[in-house]
C-alpha positions in Angstrom: 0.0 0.0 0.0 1.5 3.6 -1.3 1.5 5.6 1.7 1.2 9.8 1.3 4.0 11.2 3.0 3.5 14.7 4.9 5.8 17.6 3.7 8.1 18.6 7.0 9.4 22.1 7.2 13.1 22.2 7.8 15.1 25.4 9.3 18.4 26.4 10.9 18.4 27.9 13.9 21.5 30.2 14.2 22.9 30.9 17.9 24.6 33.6 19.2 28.6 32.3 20.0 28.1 28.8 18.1 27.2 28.1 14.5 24.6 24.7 14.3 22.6 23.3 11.9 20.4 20.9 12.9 17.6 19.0 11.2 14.3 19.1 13.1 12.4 15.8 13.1 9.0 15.8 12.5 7.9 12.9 15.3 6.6 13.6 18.8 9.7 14.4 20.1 13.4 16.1 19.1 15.6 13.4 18.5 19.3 13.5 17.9 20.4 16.6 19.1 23.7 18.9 17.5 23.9 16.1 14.4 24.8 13.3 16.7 24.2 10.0 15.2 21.9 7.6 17.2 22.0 4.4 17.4 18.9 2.3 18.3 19.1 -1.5 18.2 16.1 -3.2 18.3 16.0 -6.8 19.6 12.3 -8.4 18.7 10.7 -12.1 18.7 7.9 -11.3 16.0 8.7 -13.2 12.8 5.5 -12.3 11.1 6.1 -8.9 12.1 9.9 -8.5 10.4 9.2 -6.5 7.3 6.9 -4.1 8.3 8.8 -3.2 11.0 11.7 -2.7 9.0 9.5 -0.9 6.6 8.1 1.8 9.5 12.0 1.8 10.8 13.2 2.8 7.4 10.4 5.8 6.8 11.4 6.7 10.6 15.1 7.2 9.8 13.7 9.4 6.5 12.0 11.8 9.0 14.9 11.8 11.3 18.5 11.6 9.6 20.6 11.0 12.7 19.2 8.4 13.6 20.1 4.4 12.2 17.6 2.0 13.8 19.0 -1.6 13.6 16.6 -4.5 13.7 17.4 -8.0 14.8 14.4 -10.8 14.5 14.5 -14.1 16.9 11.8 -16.2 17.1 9.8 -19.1 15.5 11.4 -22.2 16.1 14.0 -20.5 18.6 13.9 -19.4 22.2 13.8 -15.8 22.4 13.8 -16.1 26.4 17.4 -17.2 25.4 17.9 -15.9 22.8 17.4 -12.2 24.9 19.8 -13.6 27.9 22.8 -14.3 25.3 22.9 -11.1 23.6 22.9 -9.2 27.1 25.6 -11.5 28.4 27.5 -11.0 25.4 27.5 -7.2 26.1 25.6 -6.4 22.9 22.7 -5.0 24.7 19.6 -4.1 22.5 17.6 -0.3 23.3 14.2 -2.0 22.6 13.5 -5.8 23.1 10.5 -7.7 24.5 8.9 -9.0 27.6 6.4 -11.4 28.0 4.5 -10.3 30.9 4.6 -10.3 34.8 7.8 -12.7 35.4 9.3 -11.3 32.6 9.2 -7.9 34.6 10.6 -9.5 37.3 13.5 -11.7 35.9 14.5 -7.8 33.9 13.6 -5.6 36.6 17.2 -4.1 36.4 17.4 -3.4 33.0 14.0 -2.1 32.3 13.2 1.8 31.5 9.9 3.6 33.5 7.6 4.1 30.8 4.7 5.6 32.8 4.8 9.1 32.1 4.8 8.0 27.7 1.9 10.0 26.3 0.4 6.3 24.7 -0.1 5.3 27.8 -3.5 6.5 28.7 -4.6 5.4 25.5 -4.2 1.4 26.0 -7.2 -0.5 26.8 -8.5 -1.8 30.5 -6.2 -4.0 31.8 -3.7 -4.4 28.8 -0.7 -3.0 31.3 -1.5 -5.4 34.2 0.8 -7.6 33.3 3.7 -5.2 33.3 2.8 -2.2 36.2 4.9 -3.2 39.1 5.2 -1.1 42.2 2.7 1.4 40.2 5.1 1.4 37.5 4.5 0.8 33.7 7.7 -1.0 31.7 6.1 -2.2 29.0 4.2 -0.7 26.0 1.7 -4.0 24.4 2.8 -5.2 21.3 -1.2 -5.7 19.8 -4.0 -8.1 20.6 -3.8 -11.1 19.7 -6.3 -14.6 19.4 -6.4 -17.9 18.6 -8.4 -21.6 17.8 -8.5 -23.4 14.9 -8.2 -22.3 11.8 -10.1 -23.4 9.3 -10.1 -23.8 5.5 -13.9 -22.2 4.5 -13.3 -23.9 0.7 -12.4 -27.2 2.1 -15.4 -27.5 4.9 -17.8 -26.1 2.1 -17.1 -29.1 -0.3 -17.4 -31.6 2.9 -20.6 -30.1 3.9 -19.9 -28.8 7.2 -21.4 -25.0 8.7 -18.4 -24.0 10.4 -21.1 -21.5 12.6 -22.7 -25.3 13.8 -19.5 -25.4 15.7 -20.2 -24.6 19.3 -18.9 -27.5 21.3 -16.0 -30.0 21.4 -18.5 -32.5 20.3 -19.5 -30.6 17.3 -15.6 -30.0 16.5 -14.8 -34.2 17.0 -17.7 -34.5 14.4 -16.7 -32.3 11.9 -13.2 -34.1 11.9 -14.5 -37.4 11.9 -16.8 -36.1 8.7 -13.2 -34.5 7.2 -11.6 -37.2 7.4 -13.9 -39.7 6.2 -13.5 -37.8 2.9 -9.9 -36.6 2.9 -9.5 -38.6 -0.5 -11.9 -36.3 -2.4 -10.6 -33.4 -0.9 -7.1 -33.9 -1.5 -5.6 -33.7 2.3 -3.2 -35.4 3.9 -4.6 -35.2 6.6 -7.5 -33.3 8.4 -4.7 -31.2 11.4 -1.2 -30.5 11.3 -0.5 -30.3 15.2 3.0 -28.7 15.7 4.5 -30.8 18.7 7.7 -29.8 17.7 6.8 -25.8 18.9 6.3 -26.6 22.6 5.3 -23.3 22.6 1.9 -24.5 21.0 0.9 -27.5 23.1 2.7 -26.3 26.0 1.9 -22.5 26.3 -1.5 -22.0 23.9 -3.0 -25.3 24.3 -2.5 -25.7 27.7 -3.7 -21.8 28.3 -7.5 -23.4 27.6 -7.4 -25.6 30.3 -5.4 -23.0 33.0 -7.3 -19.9 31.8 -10.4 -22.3 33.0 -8.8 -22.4 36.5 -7.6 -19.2 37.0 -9.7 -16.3 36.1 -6.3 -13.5 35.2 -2.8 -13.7 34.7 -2.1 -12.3 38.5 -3.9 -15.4 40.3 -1.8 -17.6 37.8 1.3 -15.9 38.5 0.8 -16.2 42.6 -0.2 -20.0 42.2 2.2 -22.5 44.3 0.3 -25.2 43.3 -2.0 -26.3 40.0 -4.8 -28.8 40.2 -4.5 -29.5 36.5 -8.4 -29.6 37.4 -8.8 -29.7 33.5 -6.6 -32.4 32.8 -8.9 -34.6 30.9 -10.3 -32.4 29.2 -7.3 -31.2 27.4 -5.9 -34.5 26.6 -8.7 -34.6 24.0 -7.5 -31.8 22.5 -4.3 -33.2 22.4 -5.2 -36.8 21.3 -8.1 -35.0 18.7 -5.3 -32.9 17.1 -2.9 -36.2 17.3 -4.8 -39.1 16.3 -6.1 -36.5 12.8 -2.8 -34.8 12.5 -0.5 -35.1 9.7 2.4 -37.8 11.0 5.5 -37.8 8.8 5.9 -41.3 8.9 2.7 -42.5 10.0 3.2 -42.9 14.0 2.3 -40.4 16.4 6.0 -39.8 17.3 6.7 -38.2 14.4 4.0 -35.7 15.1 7.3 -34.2 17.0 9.2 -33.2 14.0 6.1 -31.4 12.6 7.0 -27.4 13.2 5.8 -23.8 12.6 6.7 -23.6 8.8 5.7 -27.5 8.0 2.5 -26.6 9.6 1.6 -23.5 8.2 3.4 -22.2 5.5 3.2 -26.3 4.0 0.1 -28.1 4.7 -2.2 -25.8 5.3 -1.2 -22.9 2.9 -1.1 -25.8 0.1 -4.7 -26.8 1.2 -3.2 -30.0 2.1 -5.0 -29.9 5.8 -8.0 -28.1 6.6 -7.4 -27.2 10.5 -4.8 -25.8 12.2 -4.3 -24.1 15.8 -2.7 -20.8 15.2 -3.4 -17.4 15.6 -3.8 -14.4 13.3 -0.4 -13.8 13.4 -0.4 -16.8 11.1 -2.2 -14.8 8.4 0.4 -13.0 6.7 2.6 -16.5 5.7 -0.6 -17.8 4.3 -1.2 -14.8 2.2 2.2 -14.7 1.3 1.5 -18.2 -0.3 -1.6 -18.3 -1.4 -3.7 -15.0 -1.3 -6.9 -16.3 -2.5 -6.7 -19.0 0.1 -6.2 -16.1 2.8 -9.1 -14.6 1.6 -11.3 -17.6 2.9 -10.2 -18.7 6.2 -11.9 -18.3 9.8 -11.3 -19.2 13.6 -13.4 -21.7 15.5 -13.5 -22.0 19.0 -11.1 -24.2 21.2 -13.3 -26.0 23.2 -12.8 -27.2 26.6 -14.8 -30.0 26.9 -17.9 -29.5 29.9 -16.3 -26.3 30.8 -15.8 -23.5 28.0 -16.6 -24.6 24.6 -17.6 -21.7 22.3 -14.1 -19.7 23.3 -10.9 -18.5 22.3 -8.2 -17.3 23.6 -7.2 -13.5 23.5 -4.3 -11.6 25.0 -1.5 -9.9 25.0 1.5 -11.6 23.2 4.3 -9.3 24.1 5.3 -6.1 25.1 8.3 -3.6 23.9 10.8 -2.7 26.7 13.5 0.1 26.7 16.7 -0.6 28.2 16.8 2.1 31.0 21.1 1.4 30.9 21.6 3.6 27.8 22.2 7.1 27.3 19.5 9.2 27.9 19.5 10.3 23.8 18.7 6.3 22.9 16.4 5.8 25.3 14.7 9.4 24.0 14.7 8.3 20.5 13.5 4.5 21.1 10.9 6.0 23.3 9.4 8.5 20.2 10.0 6.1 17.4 7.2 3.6 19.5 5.1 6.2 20.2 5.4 7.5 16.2 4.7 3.9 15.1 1.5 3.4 17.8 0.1 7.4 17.6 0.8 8.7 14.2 -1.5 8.8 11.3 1.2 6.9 9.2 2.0 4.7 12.3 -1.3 3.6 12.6 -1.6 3.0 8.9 1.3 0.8 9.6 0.4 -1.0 12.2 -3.2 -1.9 10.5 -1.9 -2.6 7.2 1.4 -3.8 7.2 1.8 -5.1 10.7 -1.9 -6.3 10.5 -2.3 -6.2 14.2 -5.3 -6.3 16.4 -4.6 -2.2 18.2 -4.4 -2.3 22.0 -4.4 1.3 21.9 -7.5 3.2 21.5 -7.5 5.8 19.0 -7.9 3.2 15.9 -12.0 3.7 15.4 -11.5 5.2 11.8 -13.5 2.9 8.5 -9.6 3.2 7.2 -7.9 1.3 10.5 -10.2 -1.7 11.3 -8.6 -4.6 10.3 -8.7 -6.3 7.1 -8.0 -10.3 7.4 -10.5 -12.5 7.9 -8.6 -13.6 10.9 -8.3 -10.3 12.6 -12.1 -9.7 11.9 -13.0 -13.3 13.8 -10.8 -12.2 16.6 -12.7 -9.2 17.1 -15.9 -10.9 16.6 -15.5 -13.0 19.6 -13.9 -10.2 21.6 -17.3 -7.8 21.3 -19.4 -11.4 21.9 -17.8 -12.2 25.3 -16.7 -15.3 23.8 -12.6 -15.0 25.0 -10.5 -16.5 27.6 -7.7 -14.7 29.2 -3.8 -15.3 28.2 -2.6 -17.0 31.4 0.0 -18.8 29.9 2.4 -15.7 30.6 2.0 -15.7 34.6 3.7 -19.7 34.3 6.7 -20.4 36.3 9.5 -19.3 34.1 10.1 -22.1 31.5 7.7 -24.3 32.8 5.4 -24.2 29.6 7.9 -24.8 26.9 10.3 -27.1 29.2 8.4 -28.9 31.2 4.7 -29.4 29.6 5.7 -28.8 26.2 8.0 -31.4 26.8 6.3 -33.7 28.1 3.6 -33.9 25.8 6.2 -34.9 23.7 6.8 -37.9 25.5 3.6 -38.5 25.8 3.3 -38.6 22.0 6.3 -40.8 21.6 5.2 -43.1 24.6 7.3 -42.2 26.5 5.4 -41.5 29.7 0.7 -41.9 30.2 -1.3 -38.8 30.7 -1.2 -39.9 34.2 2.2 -39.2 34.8 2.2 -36.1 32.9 -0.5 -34.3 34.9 2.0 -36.1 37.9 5.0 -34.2 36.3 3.3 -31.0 35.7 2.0 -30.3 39.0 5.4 -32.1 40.6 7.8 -29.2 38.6 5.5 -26.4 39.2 5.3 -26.4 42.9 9.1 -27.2 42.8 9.4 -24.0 40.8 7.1 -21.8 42.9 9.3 -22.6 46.2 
């Protein structure tokens, strides 16, 4: 999308005793003061979210010369977590780089700028800053909204017959697979899910978010949990085995379901209309456009549904958050603070953020016919949002690691047969009381 650039006046401003010529930027705030080049490295997990924001960073350094804004993307298959703690210990410390939520806070207390006082910050929705306000404090500025389920293939269920609206309950879900994949032949899948064991950060962190966001009502009471009940235990194993026992497996058996990843599961099977559901998010929309656009025209969410508990639902939260690192100078920390607030405030920030980034606003400020979102994902999302029809991100109030390493793991094993159920509900309670002490 051609974007209509604003003229900026620029002037000299001639002192008495010193000669100076500086360029005035046309953003919130003055940045790079007497010519001085400023660095900004940025430091981000959001693969989907790569090229646009080295798009806005590139018509941020046009308004503002002195400034170079370096980007650096980790995420996907790898552990930003990690991925963060190397490049600190390394001494290459970013300006901007992420946090995930209230332990996240915690484990970077030391290293994280006061953002309270940022003019954005009364514009964010009720309760998007909980997560990150500690000791009355703001540190992080949200990243977007963002929701997921299953997403489905509208051409595929069509030709099989099946109303996606019909779709209300875990029963109605197990039926519509059973109908899919009584006729994968004629359909031409491989198979009716492509469940990503590999990504522990799918069965461990979003799957298992159905079953905890059931048990605690907010991120907080998650957070201050010593103990788990895995109340929901049973019900999530049939989201498990559901996604398992129909999921594509490389070489037939379920323990190959482990090798399946992010790109074999999205950017492959479904984008090639080789499976017809997958559990993602609308983050996933832009590599399925980027394949097939016609396909990304006709694709929706259906619920995840927790079996006897929540069934009509999905999930919607805050993925991430930007964070300033409070131990540089004061003029990086003044230019990575006005180049978020251009991005999240401006008109052509806004544009950005809509229709490059393609993110779900948790700012206000975004009403405009011209900045609702266009993807059909993006538009489900929001559907369920204004319905009631959500359940909180508690996933981020885990012990640290405990989603990925521990759960994620294990449902590996439990795939491979390695370990029952039994003993992973025993294991998951077991390592997150130990981590809680």
């Amino acid at each position: 999308m051609k974007i209509k650039k604003k003229l900026f006046s620029v002037f000299a401003c001639v002192l008495a005793l010193m000669l100076s010529l500086t360029a005035c930027g046309s953003s919130n705030q003055e940045t790079a003061d007497n010519g001085k080049k400023v660095n900004v490295d940025i430091f981000q997990f959001k693969v989907e979210a790569k090229d646009a924001l080295e798009k806005a960073a590139k018509m941020y350094m046009e308004k503002n010369p002195n400034v170079k804004i370096n980007i650096q993307t980790v995420g996907g298959g790898d552990d930003y977590g990690a991925a963060l703690k190397s490049k600190f210990a390394s001494g290459e410390e970013p300006a901007i780089f992420n946090v995930g939520g209230i332990q996240d806070v915690i484990d970077w207390k030391e290293k994280l700028e006061d953002l309270s006082n940022e003019p954005w910050v009364s514009q964010t929705f009720k309760g998007v800053l909980d997560a990150v306000t500690k000791d009355g404090k703001i540190y992080g500025m949200p990243f977007n909204q963002e929701g997921y389920g299953f997403i489905y293939n509208k051409e595929i269920f069509k030709k099989a017959g099946i109303d996606p609206e019909s779709i209300k309950s875990f029963a109605d879900l197990e039926n519509a697979v059973k109908t899919l994949d009584s006729k994968k032949k004629e359909l031409g899948l491989k198979s009716v899910f492509a469940f990503p064991a590999k990504e522990t950060w799918v069965t461990g962190l979003h799957l298992s978010n159905v079953a905890f966001s059931n048990e605690f009502s907010n991120i907080k009471d998650t957070f201050n949990a010593k103990n788990i009940e895995f109340k929901y235990a049973d019900a999530l194993k049939k989201l498990v085995d559901l996604q398992a026992d129909y999921g594509y497996k490389p070489d037939g058996t379920k323990a190959s379901l482990n090798s399946v990843d992010y790109s074999t599961q999205v950017e492959e099977l479904f984008s090639l209309g080789q499976v017809a559901l997958i559990q993602q998010g609308n983050w996933a929309y832009g590599s399925i456009e980027g394949i097939d656009e016609e396909l990304a025209k006709n694709i929706g969410i259906l619920p995840i549904p927790l079996e006897g508990v929540k069934e009509d639902s999905i999930p919607v939260g805050v993925p991430m958050y930007w964070a300033i690192n409070n131990g540089k100078d004061d003029e990086v920390k003044k230019v990575a603070k006005d180049f978020l607030n251009w991005l999240y405030t401006s008109d052509e920030g806004k544009d950005l953020i809509i229709n490059e980034f393609k993110f779900i606003p948790a700012l206000k400020g975004y009403e405009g016919d011209n900045l609702q979102p266009k993807d059909p994902l993006a538009k489900d999302i929001l559907k369920y949002s204004n319905e009631g029809k959500t359940m909180p991100w508690v996933f981020m109030g885990y012990p640290t690691g405990w989603g990925q390493e521990k759960l994620g793991t294990d449902i590996q094993n439990y795939l491979s047969g390695k370990i029952t159920w039994e003993k992973l509900v025993e294991n998951a309670k077991a390592t997150w009381a130990d981590a809680r002490k």
